[in-house]
N, C-alpha and C positions, 0 to 999 in steps of 0.2 A: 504494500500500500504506500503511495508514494504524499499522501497527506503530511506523515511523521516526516518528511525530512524537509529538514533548516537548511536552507540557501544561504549562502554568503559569498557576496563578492569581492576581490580585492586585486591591489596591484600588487607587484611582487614583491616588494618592500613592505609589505603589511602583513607579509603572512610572516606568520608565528615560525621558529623554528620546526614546533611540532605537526604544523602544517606543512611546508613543505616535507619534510618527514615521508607524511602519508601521500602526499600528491606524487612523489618519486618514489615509491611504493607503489602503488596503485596504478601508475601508468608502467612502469616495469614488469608488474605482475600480466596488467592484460596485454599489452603491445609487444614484447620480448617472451616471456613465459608461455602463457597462452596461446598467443599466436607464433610461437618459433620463428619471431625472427630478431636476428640478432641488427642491430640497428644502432646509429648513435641516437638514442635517446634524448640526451641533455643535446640541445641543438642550438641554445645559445640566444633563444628567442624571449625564454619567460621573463625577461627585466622587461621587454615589451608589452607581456600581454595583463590582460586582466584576466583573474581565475576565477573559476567557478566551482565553490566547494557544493557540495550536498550532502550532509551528516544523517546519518540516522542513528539515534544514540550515543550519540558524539563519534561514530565510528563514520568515515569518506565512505560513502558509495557511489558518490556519481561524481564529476569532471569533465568539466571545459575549461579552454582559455579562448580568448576573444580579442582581435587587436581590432583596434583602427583602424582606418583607412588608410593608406600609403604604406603600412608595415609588411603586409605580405601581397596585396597587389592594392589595387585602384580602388576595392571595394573593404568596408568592414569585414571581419573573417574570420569561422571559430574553427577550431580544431583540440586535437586529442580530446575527441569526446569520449568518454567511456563509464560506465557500471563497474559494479564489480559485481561478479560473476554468481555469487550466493545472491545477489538480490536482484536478478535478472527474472521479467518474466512477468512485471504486474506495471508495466507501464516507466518504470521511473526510466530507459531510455528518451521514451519520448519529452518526461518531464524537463532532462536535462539539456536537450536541445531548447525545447520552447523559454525557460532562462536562460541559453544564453543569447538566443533572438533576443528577448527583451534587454539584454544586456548591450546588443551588439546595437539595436536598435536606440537605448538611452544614450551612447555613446557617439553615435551618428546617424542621426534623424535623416530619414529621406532620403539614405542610402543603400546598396546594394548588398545582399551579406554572399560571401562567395567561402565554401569548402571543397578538399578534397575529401570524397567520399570512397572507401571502400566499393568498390562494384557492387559485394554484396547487400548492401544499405542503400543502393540506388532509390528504389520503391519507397523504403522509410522516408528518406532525405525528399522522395517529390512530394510525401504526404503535407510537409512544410511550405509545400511551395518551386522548392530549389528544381532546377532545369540544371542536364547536363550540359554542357560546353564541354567543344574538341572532342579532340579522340582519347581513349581509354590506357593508360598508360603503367608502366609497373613502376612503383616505388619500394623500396626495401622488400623485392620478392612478393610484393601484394600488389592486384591490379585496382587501380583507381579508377574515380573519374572528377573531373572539375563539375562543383557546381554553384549556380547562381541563384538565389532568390530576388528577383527585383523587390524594391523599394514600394511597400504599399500591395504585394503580393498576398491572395488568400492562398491558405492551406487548402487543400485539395480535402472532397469530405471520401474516406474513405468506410468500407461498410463492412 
């Protein structure tokens, strides 16, 4: 049930040691671990982005980070979205996307939000709205795809 969990957003200088802690935990566990790929992780970006915790119990289950516009292309932009894995399956995916739309969107009003999506989370990411762009491409052994939510975009209703 994704009710119970407390969102909180911050820039990288606000999070707690013990915060970062669990966000480089939790992205190692599913990005590295879980999906087997060995990757540099730490990419040199988080001083950039704003993060998006999701506690439940005080324990991380959900994450994003969200930049600006100009930081990874033209448009607003969120990435390393993930769960973690015991609390997969009752929605908070989707909860974690839609803050950090709202995140991405309080930060730059009227703009574009652009991810790289997993190929297999295409369907998920159109349910938001987001349209692929270009061709399909591999990133650390996983195929991607670019995508775009215009600015002012409905989510798609799915049944």
């Amino acid at each position: 049930m994704t009710t119970s969990i407390e969102w909180r957003t911050c820039a990288f200088g606000e999070l707690s040691p013990h915060d970062v802690h669990d966000v480089l935990r939790l992205r190692q566990d599913v990005f590295i671990v879980e999906q087997n790929c060995v990757f540099r992780e730490i990419d040199g970006r988080d001083p950039l982005a704003l993060h998006v915790l999701g506690r439940r119990g005080g324990r991380l289950v959900a994450y994003a980070r969200v930049f600006p516009p100009g930081v990874v292309g033209a448009e607003a932009s969120i990435g390393r979205v993930l769960t973690e894995a015991s609390a997969r399956g009752a929605g908070l995916g989707r909860a974690v996307v839609a803050e950090a739309m709202r995140v991405a969107e309080r930060i730059a009003p009227g703009t574009a939000i652009r991810l790289a999506a997993q190929v297999h989370l295409e369907r998920f990411y159109e349910s938001f709205g987001f349209r692929g762009i270009g061709e399909k491409y591999v990133d650390d052994g996983i195929v991607h795809l670019d995508m775009v939510r215009a600015a002012g975009a409905e989510p798609r209703v799915t049944g």
